[in-house]
C-alpha positions in Angstrom: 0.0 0.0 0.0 1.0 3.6 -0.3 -0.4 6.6 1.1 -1.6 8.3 -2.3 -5.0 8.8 -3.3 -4.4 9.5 -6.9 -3.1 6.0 -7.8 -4.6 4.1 -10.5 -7.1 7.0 -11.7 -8.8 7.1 -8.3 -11.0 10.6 -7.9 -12.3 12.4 -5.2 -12.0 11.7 -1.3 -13.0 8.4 0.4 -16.6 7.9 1.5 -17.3 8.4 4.7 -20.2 7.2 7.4 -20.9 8.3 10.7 -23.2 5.5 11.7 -23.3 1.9 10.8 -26.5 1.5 9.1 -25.0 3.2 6.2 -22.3 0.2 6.0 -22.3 -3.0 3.8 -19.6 -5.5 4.2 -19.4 -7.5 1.3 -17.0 -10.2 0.4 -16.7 -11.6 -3.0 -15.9 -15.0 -3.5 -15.4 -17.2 -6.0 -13.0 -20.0 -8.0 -9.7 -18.3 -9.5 -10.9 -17.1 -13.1 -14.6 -16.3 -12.1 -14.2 -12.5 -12.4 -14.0 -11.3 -9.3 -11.6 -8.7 -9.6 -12.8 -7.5 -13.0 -16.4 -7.2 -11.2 -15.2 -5.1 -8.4 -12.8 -2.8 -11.4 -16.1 -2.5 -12.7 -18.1 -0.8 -10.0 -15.4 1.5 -8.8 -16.0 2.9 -12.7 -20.0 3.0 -12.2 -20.1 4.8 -9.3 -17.0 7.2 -10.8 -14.6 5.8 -7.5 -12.4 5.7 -10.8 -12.2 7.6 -13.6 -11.7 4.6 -15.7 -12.1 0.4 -15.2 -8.5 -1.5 -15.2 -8.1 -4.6 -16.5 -6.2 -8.1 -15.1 -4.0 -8.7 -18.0 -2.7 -5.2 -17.6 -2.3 -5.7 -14.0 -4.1 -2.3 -13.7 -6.9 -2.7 -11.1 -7.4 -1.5 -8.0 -7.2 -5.1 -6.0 -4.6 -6.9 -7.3 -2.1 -4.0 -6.5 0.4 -7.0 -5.6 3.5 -7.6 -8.0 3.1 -11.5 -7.5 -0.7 -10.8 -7.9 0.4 -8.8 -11.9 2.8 -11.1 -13.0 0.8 -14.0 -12.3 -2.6 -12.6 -13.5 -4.8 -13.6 -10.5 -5.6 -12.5 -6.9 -3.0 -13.6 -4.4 -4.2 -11.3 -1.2 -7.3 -9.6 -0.1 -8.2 -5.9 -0.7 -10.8 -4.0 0.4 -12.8 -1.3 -2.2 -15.3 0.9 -0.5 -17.5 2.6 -3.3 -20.8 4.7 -2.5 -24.2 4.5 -3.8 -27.3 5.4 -2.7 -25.5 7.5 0.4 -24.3 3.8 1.1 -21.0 3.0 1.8 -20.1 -1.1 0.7 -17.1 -2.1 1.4 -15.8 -4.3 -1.5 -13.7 -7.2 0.0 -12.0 -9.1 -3.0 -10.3 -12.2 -2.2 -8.5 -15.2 -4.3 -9.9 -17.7 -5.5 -7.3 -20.1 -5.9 -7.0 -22.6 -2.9 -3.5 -21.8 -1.8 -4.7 -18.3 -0.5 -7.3 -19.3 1.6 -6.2 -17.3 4.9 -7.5 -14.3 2.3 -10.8 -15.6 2.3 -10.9 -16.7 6.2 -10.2 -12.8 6.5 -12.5 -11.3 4.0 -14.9 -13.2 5.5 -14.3 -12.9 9.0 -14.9 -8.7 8.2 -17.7 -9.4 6.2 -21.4 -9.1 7.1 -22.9 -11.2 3.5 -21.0 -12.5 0.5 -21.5 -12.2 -3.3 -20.8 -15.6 -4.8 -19.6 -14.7 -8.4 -20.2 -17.8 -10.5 -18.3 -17.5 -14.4 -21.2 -17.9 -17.0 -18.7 -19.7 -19.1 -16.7 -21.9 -16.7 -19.1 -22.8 -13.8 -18.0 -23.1 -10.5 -15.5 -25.2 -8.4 -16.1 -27.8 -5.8 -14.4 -25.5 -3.1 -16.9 -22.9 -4.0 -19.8 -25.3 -3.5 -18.1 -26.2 -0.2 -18.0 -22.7 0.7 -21.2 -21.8 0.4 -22.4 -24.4 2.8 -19.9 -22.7 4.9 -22.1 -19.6 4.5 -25.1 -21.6 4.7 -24.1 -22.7 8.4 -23.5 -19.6 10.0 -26.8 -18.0 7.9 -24.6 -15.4 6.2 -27.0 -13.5 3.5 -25.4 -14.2 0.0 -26.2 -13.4 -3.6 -25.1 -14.9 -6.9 -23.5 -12.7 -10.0 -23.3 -14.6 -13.4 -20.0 -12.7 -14.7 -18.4 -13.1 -18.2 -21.6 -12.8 -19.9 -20.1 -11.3 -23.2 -17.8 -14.6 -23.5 -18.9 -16.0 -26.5 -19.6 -19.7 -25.0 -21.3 -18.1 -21.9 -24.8 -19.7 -20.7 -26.6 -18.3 -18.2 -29.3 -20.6 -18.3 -26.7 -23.3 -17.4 -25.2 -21.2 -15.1 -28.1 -20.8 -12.9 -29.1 -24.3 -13.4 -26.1 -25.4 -11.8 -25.9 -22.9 -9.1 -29.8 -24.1 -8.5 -28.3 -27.9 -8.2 -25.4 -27.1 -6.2 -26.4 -24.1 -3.6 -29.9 -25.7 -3.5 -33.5 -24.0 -2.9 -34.5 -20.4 -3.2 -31.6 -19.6 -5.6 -33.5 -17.8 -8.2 -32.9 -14.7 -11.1 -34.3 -11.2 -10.0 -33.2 -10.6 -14.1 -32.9 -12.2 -17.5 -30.3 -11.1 -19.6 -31.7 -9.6 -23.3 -29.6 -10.0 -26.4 -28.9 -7.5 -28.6 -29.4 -7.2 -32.7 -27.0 -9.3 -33.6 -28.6 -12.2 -31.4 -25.7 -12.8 -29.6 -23.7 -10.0 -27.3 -25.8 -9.0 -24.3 -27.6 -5.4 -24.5 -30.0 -5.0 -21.4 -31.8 -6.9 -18.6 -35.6 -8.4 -18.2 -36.7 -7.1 -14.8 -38.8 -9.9 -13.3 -40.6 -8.7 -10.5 -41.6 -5.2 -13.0 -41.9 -6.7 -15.9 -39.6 -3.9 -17.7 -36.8 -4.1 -20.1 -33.2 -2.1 -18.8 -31.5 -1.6 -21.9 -27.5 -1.0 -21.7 -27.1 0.3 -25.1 -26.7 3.6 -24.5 -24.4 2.8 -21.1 -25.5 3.4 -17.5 -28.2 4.5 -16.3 -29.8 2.1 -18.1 -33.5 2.9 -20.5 -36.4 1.3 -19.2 -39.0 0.4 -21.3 -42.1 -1.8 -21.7 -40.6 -5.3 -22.8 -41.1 -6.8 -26.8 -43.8 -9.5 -27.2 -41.0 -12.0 -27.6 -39.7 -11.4 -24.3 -43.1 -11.9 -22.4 -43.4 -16.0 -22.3 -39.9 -16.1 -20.8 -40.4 -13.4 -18.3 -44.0 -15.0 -17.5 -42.0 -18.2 -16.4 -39.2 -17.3 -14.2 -41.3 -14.4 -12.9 -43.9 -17.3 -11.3 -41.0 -19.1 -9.8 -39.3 -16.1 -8.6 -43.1 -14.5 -7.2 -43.9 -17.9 -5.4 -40.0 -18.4 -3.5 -40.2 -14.8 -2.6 -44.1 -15.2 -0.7 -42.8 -18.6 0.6 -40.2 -16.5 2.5 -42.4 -14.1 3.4 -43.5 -13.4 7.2 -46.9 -12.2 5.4 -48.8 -15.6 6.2 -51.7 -13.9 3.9 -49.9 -13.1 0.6 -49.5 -16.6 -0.5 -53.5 -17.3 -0.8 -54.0 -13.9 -2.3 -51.8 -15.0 -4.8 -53.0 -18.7 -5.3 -56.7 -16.6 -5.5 -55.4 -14.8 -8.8 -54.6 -11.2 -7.0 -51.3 -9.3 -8.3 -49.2 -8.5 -5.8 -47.6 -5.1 -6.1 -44.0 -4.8 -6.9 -42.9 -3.1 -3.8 -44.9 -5.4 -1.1 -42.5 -8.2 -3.5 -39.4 -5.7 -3.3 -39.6 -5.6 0.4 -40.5 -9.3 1.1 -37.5 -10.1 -0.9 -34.7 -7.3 1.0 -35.7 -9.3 4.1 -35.7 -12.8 3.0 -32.3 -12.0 1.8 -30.9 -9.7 4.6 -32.2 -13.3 7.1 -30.0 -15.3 4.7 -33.4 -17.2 3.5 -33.5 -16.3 -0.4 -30.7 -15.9 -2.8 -30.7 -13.6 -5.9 -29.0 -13.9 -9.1 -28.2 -11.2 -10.9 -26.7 -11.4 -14.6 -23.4 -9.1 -14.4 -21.5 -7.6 -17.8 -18.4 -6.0 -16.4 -17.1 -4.7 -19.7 -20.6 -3.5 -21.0 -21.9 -2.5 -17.7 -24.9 -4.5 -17.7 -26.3 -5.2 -14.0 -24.1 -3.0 -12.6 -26.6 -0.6 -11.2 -28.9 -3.6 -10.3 -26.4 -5.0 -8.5 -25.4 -2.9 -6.5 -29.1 -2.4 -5.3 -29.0 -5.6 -4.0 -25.8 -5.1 -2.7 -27.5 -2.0 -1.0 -30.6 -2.6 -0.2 -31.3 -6.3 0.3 -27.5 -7.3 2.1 -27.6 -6.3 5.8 -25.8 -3.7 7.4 -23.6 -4.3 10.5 -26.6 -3.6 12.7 -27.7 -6.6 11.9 -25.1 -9.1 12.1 -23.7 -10.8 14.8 -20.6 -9.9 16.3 -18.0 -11.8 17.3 -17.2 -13.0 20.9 -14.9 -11.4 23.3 -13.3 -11.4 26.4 -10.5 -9.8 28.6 -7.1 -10.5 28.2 -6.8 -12.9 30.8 -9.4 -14.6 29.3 -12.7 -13.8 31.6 -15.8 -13.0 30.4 -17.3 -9.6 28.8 -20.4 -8.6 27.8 -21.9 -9.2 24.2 -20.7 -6.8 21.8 -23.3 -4.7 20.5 -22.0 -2.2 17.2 -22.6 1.3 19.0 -20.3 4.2 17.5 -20.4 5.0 21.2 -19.8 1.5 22.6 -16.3 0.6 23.8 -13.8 0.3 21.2 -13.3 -3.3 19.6 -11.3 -3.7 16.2 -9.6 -6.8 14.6 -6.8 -7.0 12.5 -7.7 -8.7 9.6 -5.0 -8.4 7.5 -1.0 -7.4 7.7 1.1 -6.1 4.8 4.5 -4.8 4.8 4.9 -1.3 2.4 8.6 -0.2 1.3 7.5 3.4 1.4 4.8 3.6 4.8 5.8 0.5 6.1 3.5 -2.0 8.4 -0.6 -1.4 7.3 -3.4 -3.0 9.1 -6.4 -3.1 7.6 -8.9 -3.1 10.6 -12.5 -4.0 10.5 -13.8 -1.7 13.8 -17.2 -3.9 15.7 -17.9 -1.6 18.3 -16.7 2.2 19.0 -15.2 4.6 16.9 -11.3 4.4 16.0 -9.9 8.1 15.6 -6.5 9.6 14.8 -4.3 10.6 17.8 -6.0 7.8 20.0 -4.3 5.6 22.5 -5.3 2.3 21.9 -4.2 -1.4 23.3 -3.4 -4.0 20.9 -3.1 -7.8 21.7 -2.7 -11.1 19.7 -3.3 -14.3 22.2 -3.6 -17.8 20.9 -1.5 -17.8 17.7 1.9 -18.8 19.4 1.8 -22.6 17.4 1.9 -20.4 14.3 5.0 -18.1 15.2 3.1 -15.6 16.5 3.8 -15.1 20.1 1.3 -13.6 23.2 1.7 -9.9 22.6 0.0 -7.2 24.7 1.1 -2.9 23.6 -0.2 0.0 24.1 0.0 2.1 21.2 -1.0 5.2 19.2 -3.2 5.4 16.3 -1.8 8.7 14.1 -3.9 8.1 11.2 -7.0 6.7 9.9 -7.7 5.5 6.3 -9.7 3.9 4.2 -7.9 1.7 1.9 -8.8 1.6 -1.8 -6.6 -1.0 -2.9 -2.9 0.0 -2.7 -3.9 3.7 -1.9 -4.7 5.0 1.5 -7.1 8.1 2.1 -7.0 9.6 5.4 -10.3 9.7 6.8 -11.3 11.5 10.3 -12.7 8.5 12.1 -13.8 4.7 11.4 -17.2 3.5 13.2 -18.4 0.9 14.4 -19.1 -1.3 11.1 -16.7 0.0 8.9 -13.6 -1.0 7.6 -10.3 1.1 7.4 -6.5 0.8 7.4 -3.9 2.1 10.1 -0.2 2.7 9.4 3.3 1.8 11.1 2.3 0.0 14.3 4.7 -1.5 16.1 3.3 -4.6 16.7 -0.6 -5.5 15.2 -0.3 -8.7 13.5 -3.1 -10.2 11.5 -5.8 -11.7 13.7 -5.0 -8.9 17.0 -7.6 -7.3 18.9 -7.7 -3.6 19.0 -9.2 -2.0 22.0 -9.6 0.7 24.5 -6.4 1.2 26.9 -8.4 1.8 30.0 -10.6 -1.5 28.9 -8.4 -4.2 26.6 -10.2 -6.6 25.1 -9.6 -10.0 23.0 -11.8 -11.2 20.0 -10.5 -15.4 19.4 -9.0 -15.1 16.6 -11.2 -16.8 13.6 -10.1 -20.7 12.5 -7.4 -20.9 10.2 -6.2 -23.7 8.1 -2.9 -25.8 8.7 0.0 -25.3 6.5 1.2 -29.0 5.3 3.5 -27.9 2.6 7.4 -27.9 3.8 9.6 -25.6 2.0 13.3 -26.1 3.1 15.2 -22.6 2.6 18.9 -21.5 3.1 20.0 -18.2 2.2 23.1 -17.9 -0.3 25.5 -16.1 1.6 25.9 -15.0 5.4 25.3 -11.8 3.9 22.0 -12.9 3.2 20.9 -14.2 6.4 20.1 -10.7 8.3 18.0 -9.8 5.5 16.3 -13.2 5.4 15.1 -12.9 9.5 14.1 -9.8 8.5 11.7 -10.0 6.2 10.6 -13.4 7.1 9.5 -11.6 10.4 7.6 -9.3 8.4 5.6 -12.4 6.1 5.1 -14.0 9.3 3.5 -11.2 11.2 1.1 -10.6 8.1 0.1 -14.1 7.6 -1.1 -16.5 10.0 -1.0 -19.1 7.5 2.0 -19.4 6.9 4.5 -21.2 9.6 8.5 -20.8 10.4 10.3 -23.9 12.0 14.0 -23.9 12.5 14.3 -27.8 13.0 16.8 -28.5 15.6 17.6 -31.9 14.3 18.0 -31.2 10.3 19.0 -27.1 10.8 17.0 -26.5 8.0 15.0 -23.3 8.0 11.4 -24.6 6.9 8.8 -22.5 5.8 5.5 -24.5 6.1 3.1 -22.8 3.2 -0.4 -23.8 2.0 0.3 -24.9 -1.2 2.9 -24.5 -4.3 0.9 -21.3 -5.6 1.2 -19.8 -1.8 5.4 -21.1 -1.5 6.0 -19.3 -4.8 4.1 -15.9 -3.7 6.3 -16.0 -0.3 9.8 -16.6 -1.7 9.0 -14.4 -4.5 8.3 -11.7 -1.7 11.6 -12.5 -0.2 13.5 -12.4 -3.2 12.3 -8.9 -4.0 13.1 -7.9 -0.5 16.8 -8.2 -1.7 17.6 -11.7 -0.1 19.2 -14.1 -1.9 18.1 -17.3 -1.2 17.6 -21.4 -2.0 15.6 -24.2 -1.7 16.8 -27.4 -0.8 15.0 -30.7 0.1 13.2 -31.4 2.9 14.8 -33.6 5.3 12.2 -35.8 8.2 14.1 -36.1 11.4 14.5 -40.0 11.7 16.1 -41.9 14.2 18.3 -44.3 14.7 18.2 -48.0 16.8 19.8 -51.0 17.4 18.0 -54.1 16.0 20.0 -56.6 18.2 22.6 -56.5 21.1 26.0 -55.8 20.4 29.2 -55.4 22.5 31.6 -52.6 22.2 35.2 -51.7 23.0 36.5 -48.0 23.4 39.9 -47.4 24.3 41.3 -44.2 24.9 45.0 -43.7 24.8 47.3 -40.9 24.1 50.6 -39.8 25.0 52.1 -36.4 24.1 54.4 -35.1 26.6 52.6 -33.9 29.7 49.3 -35.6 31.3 48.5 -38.3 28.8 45.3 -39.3 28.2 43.7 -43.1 29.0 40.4 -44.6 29.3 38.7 -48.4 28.0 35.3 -49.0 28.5 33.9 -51.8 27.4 29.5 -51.5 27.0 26.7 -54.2 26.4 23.7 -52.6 24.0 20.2 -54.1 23.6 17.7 -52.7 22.3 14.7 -51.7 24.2 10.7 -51.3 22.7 10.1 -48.5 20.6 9.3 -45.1 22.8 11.5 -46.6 25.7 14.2 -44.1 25.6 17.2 -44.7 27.0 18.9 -46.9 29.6 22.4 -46.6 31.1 23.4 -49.2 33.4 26.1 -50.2 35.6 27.4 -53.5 36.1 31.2 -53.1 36.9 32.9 -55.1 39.6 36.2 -54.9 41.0 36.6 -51.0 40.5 37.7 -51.4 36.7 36.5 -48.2 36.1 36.9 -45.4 39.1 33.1 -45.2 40.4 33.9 -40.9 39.7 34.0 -41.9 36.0 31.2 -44.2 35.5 29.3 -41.0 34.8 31.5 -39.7 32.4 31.0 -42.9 30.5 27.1 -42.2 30.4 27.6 -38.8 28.8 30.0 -39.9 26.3 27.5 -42.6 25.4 24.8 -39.8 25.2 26.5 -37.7 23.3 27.7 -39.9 20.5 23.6 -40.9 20.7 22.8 -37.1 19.8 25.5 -37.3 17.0 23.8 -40.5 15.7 25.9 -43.7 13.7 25.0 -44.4 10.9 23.6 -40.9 9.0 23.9 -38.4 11.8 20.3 -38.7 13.6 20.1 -39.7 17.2 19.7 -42.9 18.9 17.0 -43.8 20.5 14.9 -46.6 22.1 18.6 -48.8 23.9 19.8 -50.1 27.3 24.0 -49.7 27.8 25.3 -51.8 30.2 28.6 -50.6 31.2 30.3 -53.7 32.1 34.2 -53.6 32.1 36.9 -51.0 31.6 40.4 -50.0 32.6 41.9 -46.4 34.3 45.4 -44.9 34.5 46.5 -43.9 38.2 47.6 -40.4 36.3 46.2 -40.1 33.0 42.7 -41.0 33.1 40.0 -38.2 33.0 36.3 -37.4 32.9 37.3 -36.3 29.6 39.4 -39.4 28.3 36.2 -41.7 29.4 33.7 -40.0 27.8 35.9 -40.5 24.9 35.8 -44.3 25.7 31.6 -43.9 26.3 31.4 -42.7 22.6 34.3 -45.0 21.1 32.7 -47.9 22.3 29.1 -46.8 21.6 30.8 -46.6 17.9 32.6 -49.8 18.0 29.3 -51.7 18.8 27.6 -50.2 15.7 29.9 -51.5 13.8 29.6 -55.2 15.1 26.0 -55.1 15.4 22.5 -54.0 13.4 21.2 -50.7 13.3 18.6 -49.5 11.3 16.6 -46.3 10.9 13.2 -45.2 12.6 10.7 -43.1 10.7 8.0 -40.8 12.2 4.6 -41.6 11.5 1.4 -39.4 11.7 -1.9 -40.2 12.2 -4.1 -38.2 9.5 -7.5 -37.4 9.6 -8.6 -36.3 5.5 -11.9 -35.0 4.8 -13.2 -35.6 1.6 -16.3 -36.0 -0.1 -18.0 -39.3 -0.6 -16.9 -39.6 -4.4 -13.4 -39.6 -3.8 -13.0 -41.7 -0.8 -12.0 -44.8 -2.8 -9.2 -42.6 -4.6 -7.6 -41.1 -1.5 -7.6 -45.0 0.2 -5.8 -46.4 -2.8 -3.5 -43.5 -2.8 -2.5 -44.0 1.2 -1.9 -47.9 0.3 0.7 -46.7 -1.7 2.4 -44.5 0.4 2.6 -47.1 3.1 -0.1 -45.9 5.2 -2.8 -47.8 7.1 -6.1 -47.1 7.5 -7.8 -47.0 10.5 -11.5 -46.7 9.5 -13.3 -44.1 8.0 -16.3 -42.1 9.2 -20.1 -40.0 7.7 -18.5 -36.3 8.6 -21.6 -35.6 10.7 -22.3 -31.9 9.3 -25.5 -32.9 6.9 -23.1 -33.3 3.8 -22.1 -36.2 1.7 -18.5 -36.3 3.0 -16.5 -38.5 4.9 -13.5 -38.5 7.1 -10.8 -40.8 6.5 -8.4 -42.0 9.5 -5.0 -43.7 8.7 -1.2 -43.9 9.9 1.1 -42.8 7.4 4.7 -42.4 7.8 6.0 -38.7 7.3 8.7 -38.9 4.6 5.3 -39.6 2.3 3.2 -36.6 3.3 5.7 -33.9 2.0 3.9 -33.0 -0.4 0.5 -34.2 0.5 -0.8 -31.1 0.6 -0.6 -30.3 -3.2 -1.2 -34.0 -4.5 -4.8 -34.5 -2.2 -5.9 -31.2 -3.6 -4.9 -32.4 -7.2 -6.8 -35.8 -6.5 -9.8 -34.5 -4.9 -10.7 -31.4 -6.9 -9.1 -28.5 -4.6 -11.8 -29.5 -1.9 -10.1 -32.6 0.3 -8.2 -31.3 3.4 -6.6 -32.9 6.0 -4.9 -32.5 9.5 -2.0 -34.5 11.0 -0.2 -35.3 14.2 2.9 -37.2 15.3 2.2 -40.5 16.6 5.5 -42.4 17.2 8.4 -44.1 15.3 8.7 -47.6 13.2 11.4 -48.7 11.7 11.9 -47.9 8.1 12.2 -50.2 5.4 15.7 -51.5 4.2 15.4 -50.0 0.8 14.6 -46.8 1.9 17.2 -46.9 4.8 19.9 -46.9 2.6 18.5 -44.3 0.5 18.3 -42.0 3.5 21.2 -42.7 4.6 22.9 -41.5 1.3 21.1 -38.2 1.3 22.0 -37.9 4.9 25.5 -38.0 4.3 25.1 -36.0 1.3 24.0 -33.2 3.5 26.7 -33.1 6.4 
């Protein structure tokens, strides 16, 4: 973001509400492709927010200000653009579409009160779409559905809205038809259902409105019935429906208004046929946007509590209320540098103010319990990549704060005489390892740096220094997501690798062994001497280790035996065989020798690890693998796939499971070891449509087989 408010042709000064019923928050979602960021270029131009539409290929809109976003022609983050109509301010939330970025969409929705499902007339929709709007349908979020692409020449909107009426269900019905033009084929205006008019585009926005053709009356006759009957089944007039069954019309705006609250309760669900280069539906749309979608009033807010956890009050959104913001998203700008973009639920946020910020329950993620007071010096509302300062954000409304010290995505801003703590929402695992190194020691200031900075902004995305490998692993949603982050590093001026993942095994004896270490050295001075002599066995898996001590006859000095055991230990931490610890053995120190002079604590831990070594080499070792129980959740048709897949990546099954939320999926439980779930992440989603998920926890270690043993042992060696 910058703070400019002429970028990309915007005009005039931000909109601005002083009370929330004047506030929509509306979050468009839809699969990668559908048109989403076009749709919102296209509003900004209707309601002159711009002086001119931007297109994706030209990477000249308003929301997908991101250089990762440009190059690769699609949404990677969320943005927020406010436009006005109607002295109503919505507050345009466009996320991505594409899987990998779904921490974008858990944000955009978390600061949104109803969501516009935009659905391509020419491609359809995506299973993870579908998914999502059962999401919606379980927290009774109000939602809409725009048919984009309508000028494409394979677009069908007939189709479209037949398959939006199979998968989202009942009471997913057209407010409009759209009306060719001359040439039969390109789209020129709108059949108004509920008042029987044509809106003609021809001539641009506003539309004409005219009496429709003959032609257009039997089509209009039929989806007007359907649309008339779902909107009196949904409404709280009990009356209406027999005065419509007895043959009386019903006027247009008793149907308006039965319809603005059916979908404001999240009951009904209009369509609305969109044409973002043509302009068609634009105005409609945002009338439903407008006046049908609810305003914060209406919603329910989240829950909250003190910092130390006890109860508060319900929230209720008052302007005058106490203050309650959440960070809902984190970026990092070269020029103004950290910019929150804040959705505010109760109070009023305002420049100069005090404020308290905390972030509690993200610590698994990277993000550690932070409390800070802190003050706000500016107020904006963000429009894209440009930042207009505002005087004040109410409660409802969504704006963006610059250069605090500490707000992370997912903190709780609040008053400093009364701090407060909103949970932060549910967000998905990240199951996709990246190994990084950076190229130089030069690099590896810069690299903390800025990963702090990726971290802080993106709860999805997970930093792990592994102490057993020392590899520096970024855990990332998905490929798309792995690309965006180290492409975000790179420009940051770090220079940087990738490198395989490596699992932290272990390593076991198979069957006892003896061992001999002997210790001697002579060069001038104190010399050095030690022998120990050690009995291994192995011990059951999860045991641990065992040191025992059987010498008679004062072989070894009683004040060394000790120093036997930590030699042993430490030569366990270095591992054997490919440099991972041993685990799961008893040692038996049996037998040994000392010098009167030059024997040491140091020369017999020496011995410990010597003969730790020597027994190796005379007995069986072998490598143990982690293994992780995972839990995938996938629907019904791909169950049979996703089993046949874990039988070849060694895994067991443990049973499988109906998911128990109403829908045709299941949940599929099985052990599989963790050198095989890598890249799980990316290959379920490839098998299972972009919708399967799953979650995964360490269980133990099993020994791995002999094949694969001396394959790891190669690349472990490789490594050191």
């Amino acid at each position: 973001m910058a703070q400019r408010s002429q970028e990309k042709g915007v005009t005039g000064g931000a909109p601005v509400v002083d009370e929330p019923g004047r506030v929509r928050n509306v979050v468009l979602v839809g699969h990668s492709g559908a048109g989403k960021t076009t749709l919102v270029e296209a509003l900004l131009a209707a309601t002159g927010t711009v002086d001119r539409a931007g297109t994706v290929t030209d990477g000249t809109t308003v929301c997908d200000h991101d250089p990762a976003a440009v190059r690769q022609q699609r949404s990677v983050t969320l943005a927020c653009a406010p436009v006005l109509h109607d002295g109503i301010k919505v507050n345009l939330l466009d996320t991505p579409g594409y899987a990998d970025f779904v921490g974008e969409l858990r944000a955009g929705l978390r600061a949104a009160d109803a969501a516009l499902f935009v659905v391509s007339a020419v491609d359809g929709m995506d299973a993870a779409t579908a998914a999502l709007w059962e999401e919606c349908a379980a927290v009774d979020m109000p939602r809409a559905v725009a048919v984009a692409r309508l000028d494409h020449p394979r677009a069908d909107f007939d189709e479209t809205v037949a398959l939006c009426q199979r998968v989202f269900g009942d009471n997913v019905l057209p407010l409009y038809l759209p009306m060719l033009g001359d040439d039969g084929v390109s789209v020129a205006g709108l059949l108004g259902l509920i008042t029987r008019r044509v809106f003609d585009y021809t001539g641009g926005l506003p539309p004409a409105v005219r009496e429709p053709d003959p032609e257009h009356l039997p089509a209009i006759g039929e989806a007007r019935d359907e649309l008339i009957e779902g909107i009196i089944a949904e409404s709280e007039d009990e009356t209406l429906m027999d005065r419509y069954l007895g043959g009386e019309e019903i006027e247009p705006a008793v149907l308006i208004e039965d319809l603005e609250k059916a979908v404001a309760r999240g009951h009904f669900y209009p369509v609305i046929p969109v044409c973002a280069g043509t302009g068609v539906g634009l105005d409609a749309l945002l009338e439903v946007l407008t006046a049908a979608f609810p305003s914060p009033l209406e919603h329910d807010l989240p829950v909250v509590t003190g910092v130390d956890g006890s109860p508060r009050p319900p929230l209720t959104c008052d302007p005058e209320g106490p203050l309650v913001a959440e960070v809902v998203k984190t970026t990092v700008d070269r020029h103004v540098g950290r910019v929150s973009l804040v959705r505010v639920f109760s109070g009023t946020l305002r420049p100069d103010q005090v404020v308290h910020v905390s972030g509690h329950g993200l610590a698994g993620r990277g993000h550690p319990d932070h409390d800070a007071d802190e003050r706000v010096a500016h107020v904006y509302a963000p429009l894209g990549a440009a930042l207009r300062e505002v005087p004040a954000c109410v409660a409802g409304d969504i704006c963006a704060i610059t250069k605090s010290g500490s707000a992370e995505t997912g903190d709780t801003i609040s008053g400093k005489d009364q701090p407060l703590l909103i949970a932060p929402w549910e967000m998905p695992e990240p199951l996709l390892p990246v190994a990084i190194v950076a190229r130089s020691r030069a690099d590896e200031d810069a690299l903390a740096k800025n990963l702090a900075r990726l971290v802080a902004g993106d709860p999805t995305l997970r930093l792990e220094r592994n102490p057993e490998t020392h590899q520096l692993v970024l855990w990332c949603m998905g490929e798309a997501h792995a690309d965006v982050v180290l492409d975000r590093l790179r420009s940051g001026g770090v220079e940087l690798e990738t490198e395989p993942v490596r699992v932290a095994l272990r390593e076991t004896f198979t069957a006892g062994s003896k061992g001999h270490g002997r210790h001697v050295k002579q060069s001038g001075g104190h010399g050095q001497y030690a022998v120990a002599d050690i009995e291994v066995e192995p011990l059951p898996r999860g045991a641990g280790f065992e040191f025992v001590d059987r010498v008679v006859g004062g072989a070894v000095p009683h004040n060394y035996i000790p120093s036997v055991e930590k030699g042993v230990r430490a030569q366990m931490e270095r591992g054997i065989v490919a440099g991972y610890p041993v685990v799961d053995v008893r040692v038996t120190l049996f037998d040994g020798k000392a010098h009167s002079v030059d024997s040491s604590d140091a020369a017999f831990q020496t011995a410990g690890a010597l003969a730790l070594r020597d027994a190796a080499e005379k007995g069986q070792l072998t490598l143990l693998e982690p293994v992780d129980e995972v839990t995938i959740r996938v629907p019904d048709s791909f169950v049979g796939a996703v089993m046949s897949d874990l039988s070849g990546r060694r895994g067991r099954v443990l049973g499988t499971e109906p998911d128990g939320d109403g829908v045709e999926r299941t949940l599929v439980r099985a052990e599989v070891p963790a050198t095989e779930l890598l890249r799980y992440a990316v290959e379920l989603r490839s098998m299972t449509s972009g919708i399967g998920t799953f979650r995964r926890r360490f269980v133990r270690h099993e020994p791995m087989p002999a094949h694969l043993v001396e394959q790891a042992t190669k690349l472990a060696t490789s490594a050191q």
